[in-house]
N, C-alpha and C positions, 0 to 999 in steps of 0.2 A: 609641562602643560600640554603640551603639542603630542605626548604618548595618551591621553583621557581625548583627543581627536580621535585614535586610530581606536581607542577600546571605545567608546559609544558609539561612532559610526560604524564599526563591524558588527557592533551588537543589534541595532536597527535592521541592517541588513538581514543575520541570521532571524532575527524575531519574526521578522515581515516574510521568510520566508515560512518559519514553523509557523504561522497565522495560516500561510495559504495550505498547507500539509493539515493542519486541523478542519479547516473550512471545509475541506475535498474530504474527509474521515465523515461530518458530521454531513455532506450531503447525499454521501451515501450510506447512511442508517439501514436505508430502508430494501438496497441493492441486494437480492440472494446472493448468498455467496462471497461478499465484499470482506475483504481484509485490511485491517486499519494500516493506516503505517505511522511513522515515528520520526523525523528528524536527528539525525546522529549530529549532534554540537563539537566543538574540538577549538585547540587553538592553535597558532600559527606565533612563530619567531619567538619561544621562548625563552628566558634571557635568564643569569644567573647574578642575584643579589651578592654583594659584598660589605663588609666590613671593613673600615681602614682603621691600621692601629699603627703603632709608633712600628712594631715590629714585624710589619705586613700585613696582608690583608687574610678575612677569614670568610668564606660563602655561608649564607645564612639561608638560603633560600633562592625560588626561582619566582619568575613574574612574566606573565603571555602580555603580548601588546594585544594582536586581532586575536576575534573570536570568530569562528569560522563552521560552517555545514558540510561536516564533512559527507552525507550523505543520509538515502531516507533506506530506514527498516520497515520489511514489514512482517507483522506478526501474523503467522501460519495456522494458527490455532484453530479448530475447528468451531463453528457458531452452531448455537441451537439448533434441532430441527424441529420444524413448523410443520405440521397435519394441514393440508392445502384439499383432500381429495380431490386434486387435478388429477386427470389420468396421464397428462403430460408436465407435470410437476416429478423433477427427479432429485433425490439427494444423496451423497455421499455420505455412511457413514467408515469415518476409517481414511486413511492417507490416499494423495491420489487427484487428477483435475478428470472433467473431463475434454474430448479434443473437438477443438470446430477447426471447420476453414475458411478463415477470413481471408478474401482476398487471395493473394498469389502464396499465402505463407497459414500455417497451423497455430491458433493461440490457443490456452489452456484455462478452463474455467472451474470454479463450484457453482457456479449459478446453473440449475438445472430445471430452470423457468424456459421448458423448450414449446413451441408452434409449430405447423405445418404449415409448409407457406404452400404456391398455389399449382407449384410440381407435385407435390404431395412427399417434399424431404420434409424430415424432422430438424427445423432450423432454431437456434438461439435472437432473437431480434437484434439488430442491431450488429451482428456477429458473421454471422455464415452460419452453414448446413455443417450436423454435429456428424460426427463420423464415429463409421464404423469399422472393426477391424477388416474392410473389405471397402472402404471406404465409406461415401456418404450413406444415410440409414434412411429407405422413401417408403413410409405407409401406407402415404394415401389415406388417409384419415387419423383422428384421432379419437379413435375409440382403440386404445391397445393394451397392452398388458407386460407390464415388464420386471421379468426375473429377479431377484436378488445376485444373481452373476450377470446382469445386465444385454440379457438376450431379450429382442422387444420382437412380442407376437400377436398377432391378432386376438380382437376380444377374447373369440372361441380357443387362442390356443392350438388350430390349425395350420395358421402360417406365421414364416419364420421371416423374419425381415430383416435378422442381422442381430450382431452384438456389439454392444457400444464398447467403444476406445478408451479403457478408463487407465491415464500413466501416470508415474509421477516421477521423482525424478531425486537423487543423491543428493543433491547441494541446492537447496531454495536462495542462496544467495546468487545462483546464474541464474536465475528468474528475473524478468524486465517487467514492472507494471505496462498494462497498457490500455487503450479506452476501454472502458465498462467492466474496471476491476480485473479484465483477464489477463496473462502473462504469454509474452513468448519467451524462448528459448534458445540458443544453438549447442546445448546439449543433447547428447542423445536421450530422450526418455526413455524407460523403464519402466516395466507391469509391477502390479501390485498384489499383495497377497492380505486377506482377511478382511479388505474392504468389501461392505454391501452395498446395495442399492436398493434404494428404498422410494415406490412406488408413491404417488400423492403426498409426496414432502418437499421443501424444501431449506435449506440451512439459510438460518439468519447473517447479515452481517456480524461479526465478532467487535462489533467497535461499539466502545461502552459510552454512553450520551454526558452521563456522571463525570466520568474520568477524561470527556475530550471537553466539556465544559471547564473543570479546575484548569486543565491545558492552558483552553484560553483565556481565562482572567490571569492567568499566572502572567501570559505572554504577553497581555497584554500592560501588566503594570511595568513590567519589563521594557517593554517599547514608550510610555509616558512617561518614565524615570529616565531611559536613557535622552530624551527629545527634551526633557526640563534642564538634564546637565551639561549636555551638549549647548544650548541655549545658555546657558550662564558660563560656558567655557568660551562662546563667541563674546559675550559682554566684557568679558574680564581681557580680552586678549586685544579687543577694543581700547581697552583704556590703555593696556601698556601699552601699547604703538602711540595712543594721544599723548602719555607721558614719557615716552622717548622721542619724542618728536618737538619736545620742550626746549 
C-alpha cells in the first residue's frame, strides 16, 4: 500500500511541475523567437519483480516506485517567419542566435524585435544593447537598412554602423533558458555559415497552441486521477490502523 504513497505523490509533484512548463510554452505564443520546451519525465528506485517457485525464484519483470523530472527540453526548431515591415524587425533564417548584452554577461536571442533606446544603440527591450562584431551597434535612428550578412547602414547606404554578432554554438544542450526566452552560455560560441538575415521579419514562437493544449488536458487528468487515488489510499490506510487498533 505504502509503494501507491510514493507513486502518486511523485506523480503530482512531476505533473504540477509539467503544468508550469506548459503554462510558460502557452504564454509565450506570442514572444518572437520563443522556443517551447518539454519536460523530460523518468523514474527513480527501480526494482526487480520475482517469482517464487518450489525450485527458486524467476524475474518477471521491473517496477519504479517514484516518478521523477528529470529535466526540461527545449526544441530548437526554427518558427515561421512573419512580413512585419519594421525596419527594425530582424529575422534569422538558418542556425544561429543573435548576441545582446544584458547586464555584466552576453545572452543569446531569435527574437529580432530590436528599438533604439535614447543613446541611439540598437537595443532588444527588456535585454540590453544587441552587439556587434566591434561591440555594441549605435544608429542613432531607426531609419536603416540591413544586409542579408547582417551589416546595418543608413537609409542611403552611406554609413556603415557595424555588423551584427550573429553565433551559434555545437551543443544546444549547454544552452540555459533564461528571462525572455534568451539563453546564456559558458561555451565558446561559434560563427555561422548560410544563415540570412532578413530585414522587416520576424520568426514566430515554434510552440504549437494545439499540441500544448492536448499537453495540458492530458496533465491534467493525470494530476485528478492521481489526487482521487491518493485520496482513497489515505481512507483505506485509515481504516486498517482503526482495525488494528481493535
Amino acid at each position: 500500500m505504502f509503494q501507491g504513497y510514493y507513486n502518486l505523490a511523485s506523480n503530482l509533484i512531476v505533473q504540477n511541475r509539467n503544468m508550469n512548463v506548459i503554462s510558460n510554452n502557452m504564454t509565450n505564443i506570442s514572444t518572437p523567437g520563443f522556443k517551447s520546451d518539454q519536460l523530460v519525465q523518468g523514474t527513480f528506485r527501480d526494482e526487480i519483480l520475482y517469482r517464487f517457485e518450489r525450485d527458486g525464484r524467476t524475474p518477471i519483470g521491473t517496477t519504479s516506485r517514484i516518478n521523477t523530472a528529470e529535466g526540461v527540453a527545449t526544441d530548437q526548431t526554427q518558427g515561421t517567419l512573419r512580413a512585419t515591415e519594421r525596419a527594425l524587425d530582424l529575422a534569422l533564417s538558418g542556425k544561429g542566435f543573435f548576441a545582446v548584452q544584458s547586464g555584466q554577461e552576453t545572452v543569446y536571442t531569435r527574437n529580432g524585435s530590436f528599438n533604439v533606446d535614447n543613446e541611439g544603440y540598437l537595443v532588444l527591450q527588456g535585454l540590453g544593447r544587441v552587439q556587434g562584431q566591434n561591440g555594441p551597434i549605435r544608429v542613432n535612428t531607426d531609419d536603416i537598412r540591413v544586409t542579408e550578412q547582417g551589416y546595418v547602414l543608413s537609409a542611403d547606404g552611406r554609413e556603415n554602423y557595424g555588423r551584427l554578432q550573429v553565433v551559434d554554438f555545437a551543443d544546444y544542450e549547454q544552452l540555459e533558458k533564461t528571462a525572455n526566452g534568451a539563453f546564456r552560455s559558458n561555451a565558446q560560441p561559434q560563427g555561422v555559415n548560410g544563415t540570412v538575415i532578413k530585414q522587416g521579419y520576424l520568426e514566430d514562437s515554434n510552440v504549437s497552441m494545439v499540441q500544448e493544449m492536448t499537453n495540458m488536458m492530458s496533465g491534467q487528468r493525470s494530476l485528478q486521477s492521481s489526487a482521487q487515488l491518493l485520496k482513497m489510499y489515505d481512507q483505506l490506510s485509515g481504516k486498517a490502523i482503526q482495525l488494528g487498533s481493535m
